[in-house]
C-alpha positions as CSV (number, residue, x, y, z in Angstrom):
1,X,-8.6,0.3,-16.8
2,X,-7.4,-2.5,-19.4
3,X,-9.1,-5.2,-19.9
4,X,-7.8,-8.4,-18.4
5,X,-5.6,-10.6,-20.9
6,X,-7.0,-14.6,-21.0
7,X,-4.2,-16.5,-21.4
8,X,-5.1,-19.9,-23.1
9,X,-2.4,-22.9,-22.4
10,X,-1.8,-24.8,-25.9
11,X,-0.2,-28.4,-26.4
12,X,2.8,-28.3,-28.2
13,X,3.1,-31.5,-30.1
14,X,6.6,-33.6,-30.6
15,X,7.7,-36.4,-31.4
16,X,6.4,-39.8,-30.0
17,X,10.1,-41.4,-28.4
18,X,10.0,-45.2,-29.5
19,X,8.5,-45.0,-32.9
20,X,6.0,-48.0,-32.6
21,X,2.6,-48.3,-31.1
22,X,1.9,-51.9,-31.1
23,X,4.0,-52.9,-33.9
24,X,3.3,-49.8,-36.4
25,X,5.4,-46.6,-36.6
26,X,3.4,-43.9,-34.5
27,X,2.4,-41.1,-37.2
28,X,0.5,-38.9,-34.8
29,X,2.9,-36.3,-32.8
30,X,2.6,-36.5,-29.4
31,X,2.3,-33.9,-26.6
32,X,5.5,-33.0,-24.9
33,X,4.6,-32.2,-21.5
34,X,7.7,-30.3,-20.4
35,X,7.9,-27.8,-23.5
36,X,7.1,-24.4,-22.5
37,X,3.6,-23.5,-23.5
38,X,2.5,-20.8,-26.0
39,X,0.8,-17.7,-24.8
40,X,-2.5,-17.6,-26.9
41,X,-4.5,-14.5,-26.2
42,X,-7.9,-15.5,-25.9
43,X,-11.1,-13.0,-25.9
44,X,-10.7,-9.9,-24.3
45,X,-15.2,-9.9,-23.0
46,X,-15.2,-9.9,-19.3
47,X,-17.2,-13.0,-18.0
48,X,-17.2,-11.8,-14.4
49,X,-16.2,-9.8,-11.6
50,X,-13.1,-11.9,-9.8
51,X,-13.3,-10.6,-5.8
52,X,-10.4,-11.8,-3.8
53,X,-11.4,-14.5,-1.6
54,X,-9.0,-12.6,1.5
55,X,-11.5,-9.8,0.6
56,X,-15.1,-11.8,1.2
57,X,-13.6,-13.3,4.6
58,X,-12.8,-9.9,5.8
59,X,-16.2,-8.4,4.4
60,X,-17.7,-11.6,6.8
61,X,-15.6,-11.0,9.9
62,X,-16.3,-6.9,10.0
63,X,-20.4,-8.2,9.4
64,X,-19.8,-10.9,12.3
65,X,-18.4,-8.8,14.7
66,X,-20.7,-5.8,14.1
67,X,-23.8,-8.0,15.0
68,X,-21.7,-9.5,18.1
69,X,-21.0,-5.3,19.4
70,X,-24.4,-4.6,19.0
71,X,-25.6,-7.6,20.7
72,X,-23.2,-6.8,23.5
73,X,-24.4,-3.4,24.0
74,X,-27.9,-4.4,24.1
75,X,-26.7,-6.6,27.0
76,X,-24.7,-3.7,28.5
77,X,-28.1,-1.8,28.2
78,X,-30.4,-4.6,30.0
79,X,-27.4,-5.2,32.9
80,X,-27.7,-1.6,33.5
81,X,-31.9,-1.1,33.4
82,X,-31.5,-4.4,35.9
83,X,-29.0,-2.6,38.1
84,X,-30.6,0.4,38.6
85,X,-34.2,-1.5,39.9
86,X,-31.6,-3.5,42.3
87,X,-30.2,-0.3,43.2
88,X,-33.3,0.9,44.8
89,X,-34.6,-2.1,46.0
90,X,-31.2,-3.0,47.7
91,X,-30.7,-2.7,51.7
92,X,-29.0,0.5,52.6
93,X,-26.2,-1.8,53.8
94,X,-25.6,-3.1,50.2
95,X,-26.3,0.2,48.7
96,X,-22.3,1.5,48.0
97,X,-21.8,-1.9,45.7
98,X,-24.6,-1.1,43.9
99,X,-23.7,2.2,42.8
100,X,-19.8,1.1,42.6
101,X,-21.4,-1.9,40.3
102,X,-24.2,0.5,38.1
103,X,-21.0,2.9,37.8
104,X,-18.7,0.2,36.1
105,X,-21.4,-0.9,33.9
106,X,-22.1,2.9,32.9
107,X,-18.4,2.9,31.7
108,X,-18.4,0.3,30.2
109,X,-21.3,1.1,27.7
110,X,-19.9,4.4,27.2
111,X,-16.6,2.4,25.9
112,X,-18.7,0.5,23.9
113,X,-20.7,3.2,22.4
114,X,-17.0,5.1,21.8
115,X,-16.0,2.0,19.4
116,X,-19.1,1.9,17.4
């Protein structure tokens, strides 16, 4: 891989416009802003690794949103522990939600446990 090229902006003197700087003729050039600017290769040791700022914010939002998945199952997990102690301690009349409510639950973490 080449190395990267430091590019080092230079001042490319002119002429002063006016000739006088309080009343004696201006000897000193003076920079002319709109020139082009020379290229000026500069040293070729590397100083650092550059790491694309779109890159660390992505790096961030994967790390965020793994912790929030495994938080959410671990809530998924507890919902279902509590369901099943409901489940048997519920009256025979309220037994069928229950089970319909334990079985959604059950989905649902094996969903979450499909995506990571």
């Amino acid at each position: 891989m080449p190395r990267p090229v430091v590019r080092l902006l230079g001042v490319v003197p002119g002429p002063i416009r006016g000739g006088q700087i309080g009343g004696q003729e201006a000897s000193a050039p003076r920079q002319n802003i709109a020139a082009p600017r020379p290229c000026v290769v500069g040293y070729a040791a590397v100083v650092g690794e550059l790491i694309p700022f779109a890159e660390l914010v992505r790096m961030r939002r994967q790390r965020v949103a793994r912790a929030v998945h495994a938080r959410c199952r671990m809530l998924i997990a507890a919902s279902i522990d509590a369901a099943r102690i409901e489940l048997v301690t519920a009256p025979v009349s309220e037994r069928r939600i229950r089970v319909a409510r334990l079985r959604k639950l059950e989905q649902l973490e094996q969903y979450a446990d499909m995506l990571g």
